[in-house]
N, C-alpha and C positions, 0 to 999 in steps of 0.2 A: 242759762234760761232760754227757753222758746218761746215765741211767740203762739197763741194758739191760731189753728187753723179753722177757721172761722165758718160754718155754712150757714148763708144767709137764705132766707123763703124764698124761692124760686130760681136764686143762682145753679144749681147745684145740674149740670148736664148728665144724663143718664144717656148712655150708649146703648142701644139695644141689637144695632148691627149682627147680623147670624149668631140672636139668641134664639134657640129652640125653643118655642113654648111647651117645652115637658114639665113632670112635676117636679120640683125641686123643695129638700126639706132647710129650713133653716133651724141652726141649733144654738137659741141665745141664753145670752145668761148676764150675769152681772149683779149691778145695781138693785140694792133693795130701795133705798130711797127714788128714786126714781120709777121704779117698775109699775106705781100705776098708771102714768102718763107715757110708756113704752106701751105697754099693753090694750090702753084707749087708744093709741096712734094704732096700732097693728089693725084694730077693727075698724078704726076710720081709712087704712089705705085698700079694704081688700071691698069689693064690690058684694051687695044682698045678696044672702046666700049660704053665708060662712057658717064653718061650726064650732062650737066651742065647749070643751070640756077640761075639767080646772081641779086640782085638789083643794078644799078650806073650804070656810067660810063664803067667801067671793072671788068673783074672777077679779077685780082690780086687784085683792089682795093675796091672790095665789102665790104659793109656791113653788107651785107648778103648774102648766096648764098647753093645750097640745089644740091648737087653732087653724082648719083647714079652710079655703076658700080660695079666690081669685085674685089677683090685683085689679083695682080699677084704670088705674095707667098701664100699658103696655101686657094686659090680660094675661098673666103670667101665676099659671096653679101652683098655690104651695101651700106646704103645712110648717108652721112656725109650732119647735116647741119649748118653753120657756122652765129653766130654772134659773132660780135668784139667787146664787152664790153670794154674793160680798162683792164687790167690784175688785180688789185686789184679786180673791180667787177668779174672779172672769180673766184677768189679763192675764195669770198666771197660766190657766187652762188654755186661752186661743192662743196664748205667742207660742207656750211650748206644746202644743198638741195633745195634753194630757186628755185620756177618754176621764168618762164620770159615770161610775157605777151606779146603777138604780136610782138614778136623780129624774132623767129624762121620762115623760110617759109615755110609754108603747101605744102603736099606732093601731092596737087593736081593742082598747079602752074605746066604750061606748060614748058616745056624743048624739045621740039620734032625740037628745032634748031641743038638739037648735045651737042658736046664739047662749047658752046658758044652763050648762049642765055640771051639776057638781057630783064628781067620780067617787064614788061610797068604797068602792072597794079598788083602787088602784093598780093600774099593771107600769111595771117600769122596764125599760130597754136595759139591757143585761152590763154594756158599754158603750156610749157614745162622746164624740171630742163635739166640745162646741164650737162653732164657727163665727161669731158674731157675741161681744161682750158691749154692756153698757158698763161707763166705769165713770165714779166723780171726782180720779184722779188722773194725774198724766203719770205716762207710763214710767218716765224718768224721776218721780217721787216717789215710787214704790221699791221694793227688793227683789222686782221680778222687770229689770229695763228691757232684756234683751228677750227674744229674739224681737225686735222693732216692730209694731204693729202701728199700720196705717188709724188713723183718727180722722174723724167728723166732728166738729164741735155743733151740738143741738141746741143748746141752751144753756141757763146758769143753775144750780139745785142750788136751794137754800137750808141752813143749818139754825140750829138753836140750842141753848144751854137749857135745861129744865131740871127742876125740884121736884123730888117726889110730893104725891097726895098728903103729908103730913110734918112736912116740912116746915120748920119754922120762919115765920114773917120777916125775920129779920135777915136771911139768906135771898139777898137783891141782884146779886149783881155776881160777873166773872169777871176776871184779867187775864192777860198773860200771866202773869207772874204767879197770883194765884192756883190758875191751872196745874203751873209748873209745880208747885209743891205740893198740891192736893194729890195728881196721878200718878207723885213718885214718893209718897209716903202713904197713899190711900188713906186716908183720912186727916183733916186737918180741926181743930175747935172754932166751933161759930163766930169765937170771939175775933177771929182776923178779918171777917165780913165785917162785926157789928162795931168793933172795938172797945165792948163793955167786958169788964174782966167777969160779971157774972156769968157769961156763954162759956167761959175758958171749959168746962167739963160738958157742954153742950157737943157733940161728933160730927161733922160731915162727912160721908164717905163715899168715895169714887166706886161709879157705875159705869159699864160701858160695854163696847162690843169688841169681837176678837180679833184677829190681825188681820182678818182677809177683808175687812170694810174699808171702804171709800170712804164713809162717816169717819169714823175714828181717822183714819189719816190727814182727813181734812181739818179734826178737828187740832189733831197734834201739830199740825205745822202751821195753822194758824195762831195756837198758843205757845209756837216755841218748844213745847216739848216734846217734839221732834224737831231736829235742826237738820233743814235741806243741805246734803250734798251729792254727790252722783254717786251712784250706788250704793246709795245710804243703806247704814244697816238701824234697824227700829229700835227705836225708847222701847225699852224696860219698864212696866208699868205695874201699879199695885190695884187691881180692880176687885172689887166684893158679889159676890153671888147671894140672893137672898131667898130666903128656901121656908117652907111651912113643912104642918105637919105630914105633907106626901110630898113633899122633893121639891127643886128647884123653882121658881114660879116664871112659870109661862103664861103665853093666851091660852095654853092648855091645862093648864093649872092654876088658877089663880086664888086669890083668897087672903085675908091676913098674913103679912108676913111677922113671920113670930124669931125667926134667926138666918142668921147671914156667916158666909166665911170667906174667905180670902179665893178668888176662882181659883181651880184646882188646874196643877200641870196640865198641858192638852197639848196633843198632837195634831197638827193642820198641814195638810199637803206636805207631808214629809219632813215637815220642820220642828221640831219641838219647843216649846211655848213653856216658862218655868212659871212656877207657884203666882196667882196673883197676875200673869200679863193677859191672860187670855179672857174672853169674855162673852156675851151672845152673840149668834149666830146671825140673827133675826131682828131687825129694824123694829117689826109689831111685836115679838117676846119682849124687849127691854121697853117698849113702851105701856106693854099691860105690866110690867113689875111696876113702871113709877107710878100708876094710880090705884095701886093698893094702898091697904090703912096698914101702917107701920110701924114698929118701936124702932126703926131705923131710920135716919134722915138721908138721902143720896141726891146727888148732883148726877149728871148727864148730858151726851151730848145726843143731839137726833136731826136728822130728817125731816124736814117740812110736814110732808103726812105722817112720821110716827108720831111728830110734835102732834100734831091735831091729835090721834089717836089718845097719846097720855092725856092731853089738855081736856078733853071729853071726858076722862076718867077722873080728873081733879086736883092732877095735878097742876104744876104754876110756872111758866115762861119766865126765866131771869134776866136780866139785860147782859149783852157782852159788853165791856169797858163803858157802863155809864146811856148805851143805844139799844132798845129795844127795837126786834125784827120787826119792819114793815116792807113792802115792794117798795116802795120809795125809796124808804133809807138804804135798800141793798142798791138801787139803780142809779142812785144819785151820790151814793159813797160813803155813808159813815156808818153801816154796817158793812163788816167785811167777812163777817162768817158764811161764806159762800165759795163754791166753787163752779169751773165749767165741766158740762156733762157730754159726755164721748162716746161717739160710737165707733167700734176700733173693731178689723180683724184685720187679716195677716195678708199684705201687699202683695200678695202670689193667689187671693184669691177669685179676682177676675178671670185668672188663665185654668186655676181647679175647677171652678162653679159660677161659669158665666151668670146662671137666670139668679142665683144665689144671691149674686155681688149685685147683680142690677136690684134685687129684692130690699137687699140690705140698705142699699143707696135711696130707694124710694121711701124705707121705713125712717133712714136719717131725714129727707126731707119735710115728710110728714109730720115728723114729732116737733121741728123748726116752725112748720106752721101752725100748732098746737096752741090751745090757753094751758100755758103750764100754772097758773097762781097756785096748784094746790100741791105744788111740790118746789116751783120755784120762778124764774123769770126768761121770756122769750130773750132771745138776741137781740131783738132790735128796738129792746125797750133801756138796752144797758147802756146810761152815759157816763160808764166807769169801764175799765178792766183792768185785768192785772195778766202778767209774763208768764205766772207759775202758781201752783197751789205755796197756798201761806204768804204768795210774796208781795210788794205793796199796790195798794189801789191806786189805781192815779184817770186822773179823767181822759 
């Protein structure tokens, strides 16, 4: 286990010595959880001015979005362009240099809205590798350690277990143990929550996201089912996909769900993913399926803002082991579904992209001085931490 590397508000020395102020692009990605308080950080470091244009709904909640302007510290021009991979996919992408097809948006999409423009018809850069990944695991609890990438620790991202919109009353609470049997039989009867033999034909069924999340892994090794070792290879999991009468349901498709099937084989970054392991892409997808109206009951693991997301739609917050999520209980210790949140690229990139690394370092700082509440807790509010994802809290 390691300790993490901790940056605290204003520690954190940026060098700026024979950096050129040309433009320089950064290419981030990561973290869906996390990405609305990356992306409030990015326009709180760059001075009046900036421009911003975004695929979706909203810039916090883009999946894309392509941010020019200045730095306010050290006047340093750049265009930040953001896609939201899964934090496993970010580390995978920055350690080993993989480009990312049509993800990225071309620098020649319109922004001439300002601060807030949303791109109707999108253009994407043909291939770009990204250089800067948020991620809410450490690199040695995924199946992608090596090549070693450099870490920032910004803060803590918090997690929650959640019921879909139509879930029954009597589904309170998760466990380890629980966990364990629910996401490796996918579904388990209500009656081991309620222990009334009348629920025995009552279903709960596991929901969740696909292999490249920082959620999902946070949430498997905090429930044991995944067990930390080095170069772990991943649990095997039985997840359900819930579909109406036009396909899968998304924030692009929403609606009654009428039937569900076991998620289908999938192939992710060259790896293939059997019957049932693999699962959403999308932090806000799996949060607009659970507050649909359902003939299905599902459980869940999310992200502080998809939680609000579902929780807005009507769905219901379970407690983990008996504790229900508050800032307190994560800061003071008897929540422990949480993890620290990283900003990581590749320890060669001061001497590639001097104004780059100095960029990156200022957006690391920025987000430390940040009100994270709506995704999770500042640094120097936590009078707990722990060595390692999943491993124990101790004060």
């Amino acid at each position: 286990m390691k300790a993490p590397k901790i940056l605290l508000a204003g520690l954190l020395a940026i060098s700026t010595v024979g950096v050129a102020q040309a433009q320089t692009t950064v290419y981030l990605t990561g973290s869906t959880a996390f990405r609305t308080a990356t992306q409030n950080a990015i326009l709180d470091m760059l001075s009046p001015g900036y421009s911003v244009g975004f695929v979706g709904s909203s810039y916090a909640g883009a999946g894309a979005a392509i941010i020019s302007g200045t730095t306010k510290s050290n006047s340093i021009p750049v265009t930040f362009k953001t896609y939201w991979s899964g934090s496993l996919a970010g580390i995978q992408t920055v350690s080993e240099q993989m480009p990312i097809a049509n993800s990225f948006l071309s620098s020649t999409n319109s922004t001439s809205g300002g601060t807030n423009t949303a791109i109707a018809s999108p253009g994407y850069d043909a291939s770009d590798i990204p250089t800067v990944t948020m991620a809410d695991s450490f690199q040695d609890t995924t199946q992608y350690p090596t090549p070693t990438l450099s870490a920032q620790t910004v803060g803590v991202v918090d997690f929650t277990f959640v019921k879909n919109k139509t879930a029954p009353a009597g589904l309170t609470n998760m466990t380890p143990l629980l966990a364990q049997a629910l996401w490796s039989a996918g579904s388990l009867p209500l009656s081991m929550w309620t222990g009334d033999t009348n629920d025995a034909t009552n279903l709960i069924y596991a929901i969740g996201r696909n292999p490249d999340s920082g959620t999902r892994n946070t949430a498997f090794l905090e429930t044991g089912i995944q067990s930390y070792v080095s170069s772990l290879t991943p649990a095997v999991v039985v997840q359900y996909a819930p579909t109406n009468a036009t396909g899968r349901v998304t924030a692009k498709n929403t609606g009654n769900i009428t039937s569900q099937g076991v998620w289908p084989p999938e192939t992710i970054d060259n790896i293939a993913f059997p019957l049932g392991d693999s699962g959403y892409s999308s932090g806000g997808d799996l949060a607009t399926a659970m507050g649909q109206t359902s003939s299905f009951n599902y459980v869940t693991y999310l992200g502080l803002s998809d939680a609000s997301t579902a929780l807005g739609l009507g769905a219901t917050e379970i407690a983990y082991t008996g504790t229900y999520f508050s800032h307190g209980a994560v800061e003071n210790g008897p929540y422990t579904f949480w993890s620290y949140e990283q900003l990581d690229y590749l320890p060669t990139y001061a001497t590639t992209d001097a104004n780059g690394y100095t960029v990156a370092n200022l957006l690391a700082q920025t987000i430390a001085n940040e009100n994270l509440s709506g995704v999770g807790e500042s640094l120097t509010s936590m009078n707990v931490s722990r060595a390692e994802d999943g491993q124990p809290v101790t004060p």
